[in-house]
C-alpha positions as CSV (number, residue, x, y, z in Angstrom):
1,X,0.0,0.0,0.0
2,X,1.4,3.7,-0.4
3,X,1.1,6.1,1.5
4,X,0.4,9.8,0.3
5,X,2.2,12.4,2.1
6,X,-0.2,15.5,2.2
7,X,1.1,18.9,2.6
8,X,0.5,21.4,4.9
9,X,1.0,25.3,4.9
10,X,1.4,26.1,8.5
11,X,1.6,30.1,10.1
12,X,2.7,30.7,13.6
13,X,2.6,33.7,15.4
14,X,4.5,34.0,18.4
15,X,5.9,36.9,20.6
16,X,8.4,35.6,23.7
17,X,10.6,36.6,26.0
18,X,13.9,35.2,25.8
19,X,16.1,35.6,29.0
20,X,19.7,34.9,27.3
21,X,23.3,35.9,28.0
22,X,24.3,35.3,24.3
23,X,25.4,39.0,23.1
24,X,22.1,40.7,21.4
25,X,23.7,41.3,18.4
26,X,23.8,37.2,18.0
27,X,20.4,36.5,19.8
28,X,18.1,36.9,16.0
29,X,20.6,34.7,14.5
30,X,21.0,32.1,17.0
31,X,17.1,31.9,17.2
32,X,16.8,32.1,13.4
33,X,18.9,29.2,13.6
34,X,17.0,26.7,16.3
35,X,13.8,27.3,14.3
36,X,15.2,26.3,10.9
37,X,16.7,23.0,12.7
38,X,13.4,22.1,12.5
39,X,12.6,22.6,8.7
40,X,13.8,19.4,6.4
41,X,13.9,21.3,3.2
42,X,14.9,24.6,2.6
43,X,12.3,25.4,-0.4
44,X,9.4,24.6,2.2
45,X,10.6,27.8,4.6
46,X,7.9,30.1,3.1
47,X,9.2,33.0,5.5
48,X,10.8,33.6,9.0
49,X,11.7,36.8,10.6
50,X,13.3,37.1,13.7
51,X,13.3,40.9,15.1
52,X,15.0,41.5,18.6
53,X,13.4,44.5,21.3
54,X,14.8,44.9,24.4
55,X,12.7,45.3,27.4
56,X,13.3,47.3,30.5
57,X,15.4,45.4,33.2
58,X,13.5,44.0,35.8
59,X,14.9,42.7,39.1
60,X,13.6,38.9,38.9
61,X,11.2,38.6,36.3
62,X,7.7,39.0,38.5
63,X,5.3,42.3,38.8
64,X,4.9,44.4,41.6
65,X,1.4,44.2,42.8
């Protein structure tokens, strides 16, 4: 029997916050990098950007209430 492989166009949205002490010059590359680990064949990578905003320090993460 064969089996048909059926193809799938997939969007994700995602906004994070990424808590890293890699230099933020290299962070959009690094990430740009672990997400394409994932994708098998470079013509099926429709479109990925990475884009890097920094975010006021905060002592340990959590809100004042």
């Amino acid at each position: 029997m064969i089996s048909i492989v059926q193809a799938y166009l997939v969007e994700i949205n995602a906004k994070l916050i990424i808590r890293s002490a890699i230099d933020p010059e290299h962070l959009p590359e690094n990430i740009y990098s672990q997400i394409t680990e994932f994708i098998h064949r470079e013509e099926d990578l429709l479109d990925l950007d990475v884009a890097l905003f920094a975010l006021p320090d905060q002592d340990d993460g959590s809100a004042s209430h």
